[in-house]
C-alpha positions as CSV (number, residue, x, y, z in Angstrom):
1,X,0.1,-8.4,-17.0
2,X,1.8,-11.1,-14.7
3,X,4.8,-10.2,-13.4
4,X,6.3,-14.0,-13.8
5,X,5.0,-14.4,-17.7
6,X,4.7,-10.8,-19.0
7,X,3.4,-12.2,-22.2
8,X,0.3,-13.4,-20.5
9,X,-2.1,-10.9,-19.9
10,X,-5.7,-10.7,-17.6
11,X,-8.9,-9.3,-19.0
12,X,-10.7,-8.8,-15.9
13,X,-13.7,-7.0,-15.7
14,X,-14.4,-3.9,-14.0
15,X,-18.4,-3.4,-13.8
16,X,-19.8,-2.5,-10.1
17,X,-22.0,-5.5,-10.2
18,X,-18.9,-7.6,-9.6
19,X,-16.4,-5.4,-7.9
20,X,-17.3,-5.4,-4.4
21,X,-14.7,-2.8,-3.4
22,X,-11.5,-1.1,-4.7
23,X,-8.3,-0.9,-3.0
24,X,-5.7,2.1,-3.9
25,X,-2.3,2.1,-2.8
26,X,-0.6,5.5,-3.3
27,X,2.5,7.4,-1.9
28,X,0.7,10.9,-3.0
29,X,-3.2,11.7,-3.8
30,X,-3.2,14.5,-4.9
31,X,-3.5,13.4,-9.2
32,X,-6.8,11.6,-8.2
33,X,-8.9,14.2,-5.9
34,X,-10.2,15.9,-8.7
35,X,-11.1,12.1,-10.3
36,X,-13.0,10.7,-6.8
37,X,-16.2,12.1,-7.9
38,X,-16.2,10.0,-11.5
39,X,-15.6,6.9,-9.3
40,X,-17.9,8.0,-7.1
41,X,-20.5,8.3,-9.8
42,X,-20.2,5.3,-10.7
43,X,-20.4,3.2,-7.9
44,X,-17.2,1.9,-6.7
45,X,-16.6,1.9,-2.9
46,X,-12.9,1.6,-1.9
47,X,-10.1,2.7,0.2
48,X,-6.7,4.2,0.3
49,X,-3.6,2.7,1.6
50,X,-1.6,5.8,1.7
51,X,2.3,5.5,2.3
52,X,4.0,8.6,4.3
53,X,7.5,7.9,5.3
54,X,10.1,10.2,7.1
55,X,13.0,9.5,4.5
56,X,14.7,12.0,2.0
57,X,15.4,11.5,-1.9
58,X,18.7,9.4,-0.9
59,X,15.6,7.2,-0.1
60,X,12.6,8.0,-2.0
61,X,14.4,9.7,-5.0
62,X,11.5,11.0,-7.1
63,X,9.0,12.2,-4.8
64,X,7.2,14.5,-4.4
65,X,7.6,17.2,-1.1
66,X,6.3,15.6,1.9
67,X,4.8,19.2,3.2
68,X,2.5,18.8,0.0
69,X,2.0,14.8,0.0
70,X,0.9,15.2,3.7
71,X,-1.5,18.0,2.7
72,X,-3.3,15.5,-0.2
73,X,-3.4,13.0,2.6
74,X,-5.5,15.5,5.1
75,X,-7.7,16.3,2.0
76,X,-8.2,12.8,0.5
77,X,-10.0,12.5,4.2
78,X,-11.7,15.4,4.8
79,X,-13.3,14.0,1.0
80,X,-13.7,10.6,1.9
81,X,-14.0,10.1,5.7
82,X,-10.6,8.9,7.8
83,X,-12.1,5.4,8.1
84,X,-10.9,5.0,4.2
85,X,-7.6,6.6,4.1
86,X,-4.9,3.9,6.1
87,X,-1.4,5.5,6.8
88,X,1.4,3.3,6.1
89,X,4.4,4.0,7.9
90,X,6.2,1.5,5.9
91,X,9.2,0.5,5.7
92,X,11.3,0.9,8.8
93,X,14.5,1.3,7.4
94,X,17.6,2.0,10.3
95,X,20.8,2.8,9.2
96,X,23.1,6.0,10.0
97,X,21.0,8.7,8.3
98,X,18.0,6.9,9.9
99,X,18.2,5.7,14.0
100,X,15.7,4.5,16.3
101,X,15.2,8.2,17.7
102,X,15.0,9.5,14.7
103,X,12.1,7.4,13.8
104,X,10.5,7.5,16.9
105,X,10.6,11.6,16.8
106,X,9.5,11.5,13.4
107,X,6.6,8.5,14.2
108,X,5.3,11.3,16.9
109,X,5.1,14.3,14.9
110,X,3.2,13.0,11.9
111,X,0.9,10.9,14.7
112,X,0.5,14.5,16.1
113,X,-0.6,16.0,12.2
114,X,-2.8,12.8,10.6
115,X,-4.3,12.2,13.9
116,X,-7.7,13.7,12.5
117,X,-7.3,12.1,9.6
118,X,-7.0,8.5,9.7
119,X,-8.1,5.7,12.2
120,X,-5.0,3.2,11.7
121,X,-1.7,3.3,11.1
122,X,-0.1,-0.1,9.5
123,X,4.1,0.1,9.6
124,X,6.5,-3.0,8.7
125,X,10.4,-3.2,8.8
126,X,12.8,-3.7,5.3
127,X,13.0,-6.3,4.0
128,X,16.4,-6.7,1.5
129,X,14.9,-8.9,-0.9
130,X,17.7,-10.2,-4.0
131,X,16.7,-8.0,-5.8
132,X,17.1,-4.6,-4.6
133,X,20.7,-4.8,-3.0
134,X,22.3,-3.7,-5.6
135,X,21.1,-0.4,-5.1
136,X,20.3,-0.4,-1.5
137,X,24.1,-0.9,-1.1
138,X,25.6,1.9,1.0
139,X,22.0,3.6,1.6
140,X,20.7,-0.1,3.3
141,X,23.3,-2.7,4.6
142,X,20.9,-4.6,7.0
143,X,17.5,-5.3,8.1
144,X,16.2,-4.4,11.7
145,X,17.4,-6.6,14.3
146,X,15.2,-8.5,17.1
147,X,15.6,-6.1,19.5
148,X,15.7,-2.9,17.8
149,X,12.2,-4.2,16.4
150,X,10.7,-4.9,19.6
151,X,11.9,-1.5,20.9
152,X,10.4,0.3,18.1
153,X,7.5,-1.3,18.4
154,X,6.9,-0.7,21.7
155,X,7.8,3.0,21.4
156,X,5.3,2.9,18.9
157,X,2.6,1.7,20.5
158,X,3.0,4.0,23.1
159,X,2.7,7.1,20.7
160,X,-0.2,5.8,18.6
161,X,-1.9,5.4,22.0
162,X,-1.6,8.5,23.4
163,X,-2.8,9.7,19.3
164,X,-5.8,7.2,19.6
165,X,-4.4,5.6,17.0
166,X,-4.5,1.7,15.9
167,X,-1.1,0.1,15.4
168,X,-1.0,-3.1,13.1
169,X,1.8,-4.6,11.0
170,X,1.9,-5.8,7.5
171,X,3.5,-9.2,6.4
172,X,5.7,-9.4,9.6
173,X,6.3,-12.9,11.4
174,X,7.7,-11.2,14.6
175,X,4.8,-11.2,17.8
176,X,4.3,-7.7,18.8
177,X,0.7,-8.4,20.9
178,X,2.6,-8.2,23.8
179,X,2.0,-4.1,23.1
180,X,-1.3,-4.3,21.9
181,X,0.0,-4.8,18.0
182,X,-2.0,-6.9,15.5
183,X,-1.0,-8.5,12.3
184,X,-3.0,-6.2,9.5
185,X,-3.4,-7.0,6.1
186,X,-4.2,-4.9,3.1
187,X,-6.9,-6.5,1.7
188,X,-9.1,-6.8,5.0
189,X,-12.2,-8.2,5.0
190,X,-13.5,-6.1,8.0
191,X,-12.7,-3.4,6.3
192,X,-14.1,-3.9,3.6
193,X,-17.5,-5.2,5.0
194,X,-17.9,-2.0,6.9
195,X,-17.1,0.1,4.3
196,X,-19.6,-1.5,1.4
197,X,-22.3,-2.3,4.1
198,X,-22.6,-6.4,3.6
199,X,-20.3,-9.5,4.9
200,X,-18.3,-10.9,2.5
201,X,-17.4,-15.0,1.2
202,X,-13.1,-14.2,1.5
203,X,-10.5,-16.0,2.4
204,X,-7.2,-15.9,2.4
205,X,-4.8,-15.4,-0.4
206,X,-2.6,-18.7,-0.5
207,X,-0.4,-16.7,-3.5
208,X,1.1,-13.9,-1.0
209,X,3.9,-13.8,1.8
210,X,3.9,-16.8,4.6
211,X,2.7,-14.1,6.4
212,X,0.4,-11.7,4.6
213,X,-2.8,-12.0,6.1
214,X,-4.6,-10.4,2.9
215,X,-8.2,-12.4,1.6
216,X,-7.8,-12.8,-2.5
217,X,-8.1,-10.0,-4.8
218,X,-7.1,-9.2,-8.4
219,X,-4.2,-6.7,-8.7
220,X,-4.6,-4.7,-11.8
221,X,-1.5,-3.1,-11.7
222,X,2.2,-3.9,-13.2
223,X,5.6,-4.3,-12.1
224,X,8.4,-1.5,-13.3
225,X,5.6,1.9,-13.9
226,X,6.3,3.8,-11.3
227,X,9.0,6.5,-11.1
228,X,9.1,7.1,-7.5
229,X,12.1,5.6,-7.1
230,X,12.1,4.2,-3.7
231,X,15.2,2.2,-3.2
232,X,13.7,-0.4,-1.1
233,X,10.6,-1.3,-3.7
234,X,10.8,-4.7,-5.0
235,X,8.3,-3.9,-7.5
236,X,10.6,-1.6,-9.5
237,X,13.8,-3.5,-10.9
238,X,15.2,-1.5,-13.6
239,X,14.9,2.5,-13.9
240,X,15.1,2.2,-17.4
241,X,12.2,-0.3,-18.3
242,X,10.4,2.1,-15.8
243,X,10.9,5.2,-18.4
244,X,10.2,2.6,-21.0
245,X,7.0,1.9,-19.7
246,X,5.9,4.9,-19.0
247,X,6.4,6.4,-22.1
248,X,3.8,3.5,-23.5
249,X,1.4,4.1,-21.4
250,X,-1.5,4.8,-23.2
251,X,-4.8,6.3,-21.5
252,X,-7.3,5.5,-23.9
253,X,-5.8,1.4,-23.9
254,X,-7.1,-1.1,-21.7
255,X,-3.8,-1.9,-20.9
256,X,-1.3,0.2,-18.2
257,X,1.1,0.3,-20.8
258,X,1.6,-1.7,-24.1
259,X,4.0,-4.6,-24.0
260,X,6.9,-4.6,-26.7
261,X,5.8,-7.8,-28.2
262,X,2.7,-8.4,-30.4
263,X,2.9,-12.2,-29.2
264,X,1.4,-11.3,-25.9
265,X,-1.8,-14.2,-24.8
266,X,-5.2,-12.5,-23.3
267,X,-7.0,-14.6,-20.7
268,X,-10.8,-13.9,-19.6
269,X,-10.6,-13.5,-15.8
270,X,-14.1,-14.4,-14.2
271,X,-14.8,-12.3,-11.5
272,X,-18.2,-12.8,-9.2
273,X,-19.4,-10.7,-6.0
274,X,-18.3,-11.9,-2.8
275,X,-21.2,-10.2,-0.9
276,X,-23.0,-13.0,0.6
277,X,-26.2,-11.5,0.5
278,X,-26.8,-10.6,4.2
279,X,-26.2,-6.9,5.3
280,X,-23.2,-6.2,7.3
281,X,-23.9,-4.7,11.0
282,X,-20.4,-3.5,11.4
């Protein structure tokens, strides 16, 4: 469904043949372990970007216990390999529960535990879009200044050095090469090439962020269905349509959840391979 014009609605298909690679965004793995092996079987590569912040429930509200989220992350890679599972330290949210040297002490210790188990770590700062200050109001009153980014950043880089880990940001204009930071995207074609084995035709999604560096994709998920409740999420507005939705979700229809209107238009979405034919050497 399309988050501007819910009553329009994708039928995109899902057949190996034309998906060249799945990408999973999750906050905690542990519901899907035991399904890896059916996607496995049959033949979907993909990849996890997998969210691990240092915040509470005043913050994330729903979620689940961070001692058990971090132990579905180390077992998601000891499954899949640590090339496939991408931490996201994301947002970067400072306030007076949450200062710099809290999140640089934090940033350290979970370096020190998911060191083994992941190759990259991709963070990005808040970002108070209209539409979640209402309720970021007293938890969230500002986004990160200049400098506190460029000190972050650097402290950062530091750790994930001495951790052998990659830094990268996601969607951020600010220029942190300066310590060895790159702009990352989600939906990365190198990536993706190394992981399914060829080079692929992508290029960059026009329909995202100035500054989102991901190649185009089709997102087959929908707006207000999660129940994390994560005050900074733009993609959950209202708790109750969340509920709503969630209580039509039904597993054996095509559809996340069914829409409350019988008026809704279905559109064919063709979908080709990008593999160009010529084997990767990544």
């Amino acid at each position: 469904m399309s988050p501007m014009n819910p009553k329009q609605v994708s039928k995109v298909p899902l057949t190996a043949d034309v998906v060249d690679c799945i990408v999973f965004w999750t906050k905690n793995a542990q519901p899907i372990l035991n399904k890896l092996d059916v996607i496995n079987g049959m033949g979907y590569s993909y990849y996890f970007q997998f969210t691990i912040t240092p915040y509470d429930h005043r913050i994330e509200q729903n979620l689940a216990d961070k001692t058990k989220i971090t132990e579905g992350f180390k077992a998601l890679s000891e499954k899949i390999g640590r090339q496939r599972v991408i931490w996201r330290y994301d947002p970067v949210i400072i306030s007076s529960s949450f200062s710099e040297e809290y999140h640089l002490e934090q940033f350290y210790n979970m370096c020190s535990s998911l060191k083994d188990y992941t190759t990259k770590c991709i963070f990005s700062f808040v970002e108070l879009y209209d539409k979640i200050k209402k309720r970021t109001k007293g938890i969230i009153d500002q986004e990160v200044d200049f400098e506190k980014r460029n000190k972050i950043a650097y402290a950062f880089s530091e750790i994930a050095k001495g951790h052998k880990l990659s830094l990268e940001t996601c969607s951020e204009k600010i220029d942190l090469s300066n310590y060895g930071i790159m702009h990352s995207s989600c939906i990365n074609q190198t990536t993706i090439e190394t992981i399914i084995g060829y080079s692929i035709n992508g290029k960059r999604d026009l329909n995202q962020r100035p500054h989102c560096g991901c190649i185009e994709s089709i997102d087959i998920g929908a707006y207000d269905c999660c129940s994390h409740g994560c005050v900074y999420c733009y993609a959950a507005s209202n708790e109750n349509r969340i509920y709503q939705n969630m209580r039509r979700h039904d597993r054996h229809s095509p559809l996340l959840f069914d829409p409350p209107y019988t008026d809704y238009k279905v559109k064919d979405r063709i979908v080709t391979s990008l593999k160009n034919g010529q084997v990767s050497l990544f």
